[in-house]
N, C-alpha and C positions, 0 to 999 in steps of 0.2 A: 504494500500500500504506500501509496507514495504523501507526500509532506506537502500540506497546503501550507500558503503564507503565513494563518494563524498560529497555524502548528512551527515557526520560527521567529528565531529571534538574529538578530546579525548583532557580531561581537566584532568593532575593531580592535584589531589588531597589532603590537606596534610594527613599524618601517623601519627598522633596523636592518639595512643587509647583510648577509649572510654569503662568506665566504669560505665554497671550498678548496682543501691543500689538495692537490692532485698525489695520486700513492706515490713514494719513491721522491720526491718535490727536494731539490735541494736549494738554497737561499744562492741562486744565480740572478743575475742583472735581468735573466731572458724570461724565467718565472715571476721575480717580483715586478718585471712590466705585466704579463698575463694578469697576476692578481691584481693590479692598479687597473687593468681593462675591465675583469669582470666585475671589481668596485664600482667602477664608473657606469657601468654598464645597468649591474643592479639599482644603483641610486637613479638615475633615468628613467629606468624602467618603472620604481616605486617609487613616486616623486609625492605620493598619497599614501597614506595609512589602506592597511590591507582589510577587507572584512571578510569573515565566513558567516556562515548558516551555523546557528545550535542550534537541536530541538529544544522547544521550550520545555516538552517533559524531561529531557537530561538536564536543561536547568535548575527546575524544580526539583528533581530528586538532586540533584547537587544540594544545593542552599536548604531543603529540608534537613538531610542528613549532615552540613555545619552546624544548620542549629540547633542540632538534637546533641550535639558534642559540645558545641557550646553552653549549651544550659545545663548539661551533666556537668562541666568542669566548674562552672560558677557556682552551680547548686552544694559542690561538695566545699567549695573554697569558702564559702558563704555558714554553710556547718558549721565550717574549721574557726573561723574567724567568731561565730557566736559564744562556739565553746572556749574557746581559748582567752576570748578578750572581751567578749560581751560589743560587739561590732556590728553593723547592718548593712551590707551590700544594697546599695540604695540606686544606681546606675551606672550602665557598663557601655562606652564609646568603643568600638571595633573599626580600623579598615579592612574591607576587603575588597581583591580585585576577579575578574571574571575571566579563565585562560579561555581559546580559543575552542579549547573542548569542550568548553562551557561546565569547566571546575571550578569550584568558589574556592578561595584563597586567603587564609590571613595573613596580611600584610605586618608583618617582625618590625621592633623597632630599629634595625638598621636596613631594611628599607627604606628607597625615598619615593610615598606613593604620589607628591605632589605635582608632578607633569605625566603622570600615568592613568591620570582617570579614574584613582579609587574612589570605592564608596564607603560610605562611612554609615554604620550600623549604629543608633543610638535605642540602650532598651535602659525604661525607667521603673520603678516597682510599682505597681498601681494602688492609688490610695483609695483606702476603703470608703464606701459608701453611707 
């Protein structure tokens, strides 16, 4: 069965090109012009950000299954912290970014997700009624 438009999502991509070393490749004047060609060549070529197609279902079961891991790790740190020190996990800010396979990603703090497009996940505790 084939994927209608609703059934996707397009993820760009980054433009970084991508250079391969040919097998056996030795650091001669005649190879590293070649690789300055296919540099030049790929940059030209993607002078735009690249997009793919994900199913929105592998989306979704991506980002379901983060935050099913997500909220087991905070749930237990949230324990820890009660018992320990009488503390309340009260809100929790997350980056994440979306690979082209359409895997949710947390973004580490030596990452830099600032020119990358992250998203940022804000969950707060809900106040009772």
């Amino acid at each position: 069965m084939s994927e209608t438009p609703s059934d996707t999502i397009w993820i760009v991509t980054d433009n970084t090109p991508q250079i391969s070393i040919p097998d056996g490749a030795k650091s001669t004047t005649a190879t590293t012009e070649n690789w300055r060609d296919q540099l030049k060549e790929n940059t030209t070529t993607k002078s735009i950000d690249s997009a793919v197609k994900v199913s929105a279902q592998k989306l979704e079961q991506e980002m379901s299954h983060f935050l099913q891991v997500i909220a087991n790790v905070f749930n237990s740190a949230e324990q820890q912290a009660q018992f320990t020190c009488g503390i309340q996990l009260d809100e929790i800010e997350l980056s994440i970014e979306i690979s082209a396979e359409g895997q949710v990603k947390l973004i580490g703090s030596g990452a830099k997700a600032a020119g990358k497009g992250a998203i940022t996940l804000t969950f707060r505790r809900k106040q009772p009624k």
